[in-house]
Every structure is written in structure tokens, then in C-alpha cells.
C-alpha positions as CSV (number, residue, x, y, z in Angstrom):
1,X,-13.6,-8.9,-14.9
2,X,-16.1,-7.7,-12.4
3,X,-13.0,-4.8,-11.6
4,X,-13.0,-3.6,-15.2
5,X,-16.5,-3.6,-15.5
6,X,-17.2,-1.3,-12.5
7,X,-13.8,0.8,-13.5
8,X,-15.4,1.3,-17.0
9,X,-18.5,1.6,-15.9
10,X,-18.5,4.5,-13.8
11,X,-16.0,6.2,-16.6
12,X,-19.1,5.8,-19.4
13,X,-22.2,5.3,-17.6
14,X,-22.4,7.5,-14.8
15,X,-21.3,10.8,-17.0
16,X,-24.5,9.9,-19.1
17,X,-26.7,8.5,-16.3
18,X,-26.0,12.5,-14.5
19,X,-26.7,14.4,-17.9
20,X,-29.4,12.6,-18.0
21,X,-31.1,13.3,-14.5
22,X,-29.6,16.5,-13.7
23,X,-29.3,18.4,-17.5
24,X,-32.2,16.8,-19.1
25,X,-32.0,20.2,-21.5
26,X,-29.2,19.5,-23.1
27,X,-27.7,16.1,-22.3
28,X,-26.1,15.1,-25.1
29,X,-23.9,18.3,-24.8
30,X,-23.4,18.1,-20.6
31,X,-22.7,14.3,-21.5
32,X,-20.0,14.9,-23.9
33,X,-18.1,17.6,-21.8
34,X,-18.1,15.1,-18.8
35,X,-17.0,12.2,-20.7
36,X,-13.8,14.0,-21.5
37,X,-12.5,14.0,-18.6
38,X,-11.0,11.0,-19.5
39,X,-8.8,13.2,-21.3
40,X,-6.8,13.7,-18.1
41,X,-5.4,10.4,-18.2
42,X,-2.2,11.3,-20.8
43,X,-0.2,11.9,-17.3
44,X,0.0,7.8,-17.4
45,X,2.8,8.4,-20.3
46,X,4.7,10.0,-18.2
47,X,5.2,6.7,-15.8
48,X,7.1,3.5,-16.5
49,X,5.8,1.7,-17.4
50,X,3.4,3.5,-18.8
51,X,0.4,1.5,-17.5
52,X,0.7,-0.7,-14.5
53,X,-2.4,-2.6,-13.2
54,X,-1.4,-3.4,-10.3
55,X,-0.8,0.3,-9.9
56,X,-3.4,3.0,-8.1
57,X,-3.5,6.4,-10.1
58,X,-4.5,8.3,-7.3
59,X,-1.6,10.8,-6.2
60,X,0.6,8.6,-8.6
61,X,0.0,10.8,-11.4
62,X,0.2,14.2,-11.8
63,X,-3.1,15.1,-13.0
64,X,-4.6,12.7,-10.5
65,X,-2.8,14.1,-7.4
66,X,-4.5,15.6,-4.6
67,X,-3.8,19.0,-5.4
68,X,-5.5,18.2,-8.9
69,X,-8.0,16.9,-7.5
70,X,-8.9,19.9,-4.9
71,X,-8.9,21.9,-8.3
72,X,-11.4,19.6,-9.6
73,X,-13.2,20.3,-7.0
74,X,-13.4,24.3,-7.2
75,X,-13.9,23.5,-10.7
76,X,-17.5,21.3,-10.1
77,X,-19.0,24.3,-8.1
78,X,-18.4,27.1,-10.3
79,X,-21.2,26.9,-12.7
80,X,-19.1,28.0,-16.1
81,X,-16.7,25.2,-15.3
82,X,-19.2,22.7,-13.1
83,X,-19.4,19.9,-16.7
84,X,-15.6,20.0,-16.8
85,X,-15.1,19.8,-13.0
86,X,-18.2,16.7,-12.9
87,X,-16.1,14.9,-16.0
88,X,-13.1,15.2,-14.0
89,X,-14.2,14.3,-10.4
90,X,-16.0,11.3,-12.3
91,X,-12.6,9.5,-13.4
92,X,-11.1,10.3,-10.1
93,X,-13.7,8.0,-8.8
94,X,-13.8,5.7,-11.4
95,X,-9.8,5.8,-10.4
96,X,-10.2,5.6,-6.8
97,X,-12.6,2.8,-6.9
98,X,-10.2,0.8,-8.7
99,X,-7.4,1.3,-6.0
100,X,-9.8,-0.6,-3.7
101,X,-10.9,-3.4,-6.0
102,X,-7.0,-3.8,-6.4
């Protein structure tokens, strides 16, 4: 219980929590683009089973692997992209702290 609720926590809360702190101006917007980055988890049907929660995403999946990740990266510090990148690098931590709650 306490696992999902920090899982789905930082998924939902923390994109909004960061629009609203750091892109006051238009948070609703910055909020939205973040919060699909939970759009990168349609790699999961490509594993059998499809979802496994005993299983941690990180470098299991192909849009959570490493390399993705570095690109997620790049993406957060290039300010045309930096929403996108945030959304993205926000599930990868929503993902990661689930490995170690595991």
C-alpha cells in the first residue's frame, strides 16, 4: 500500500507540485506536458508478462533503459524540450523508487 502510494504519488503529484513552483505562468499547460510522460510506459507490452510487480522497470524496458534515460536527460536541459524531458525523468524516478521499495 504504502509502495503504491509513493509509486503513484511521485507519478501525479510531483509533476503538478513542479509546475506549480517553478512555471507558475502557465501550470496547467507545464503540468499536462509533464504528466505524459507516463506515456512512455507502452514498452511494458512488449514484456511477458506484460506487467510483473515483482519486476523493476529500470533497464528492463526499452524506453526505461539507461540509454533512454541519458536522452531524458539532454532532453530536461534544452529549454524547447526541458517539460517533456521533466515528465520523463519524473516516471523514471517514480520507477526507480519502486525498485527499492521492492
Amino acid at each position: 500500500m504504502l509502495q503504491n502510494t509513493i509509486h503513484y504519488g511521485i507519478h501525479f503529484i510531483a509533476p503538478i507540485v513542479i509546475a506549480l513552483i517553478f512555471f507558475r505562468k502557465h501550470w496547467k499547460m507545464a503540468a499536462f506536458i509533464m504528466l505524459c510522460g507516463i506515456v512512455i510506459d507502452i514498452d511494458h507490452v512488449l514484456a511477458t508478462p506484460m506487467f510483473d510487480p515483482t519486476r523493476c522497470s529500470i533497464n528492463f524496458h526499452p524506453l526505461h533503459s539507461y540509454f533512454a534515460i541519458g536522452i531524458y536527460v539532454v532532453l530536461a536541459l534544452l529549454k524547447k524540450t526541458r517539460l517533456i524531458g521533466l515528465g520523463l525523468l519524473i516516471h523514471i524516478l517514480a520507477d526507480t523508487t519502486d525498485c527499492f521499495l521492492m
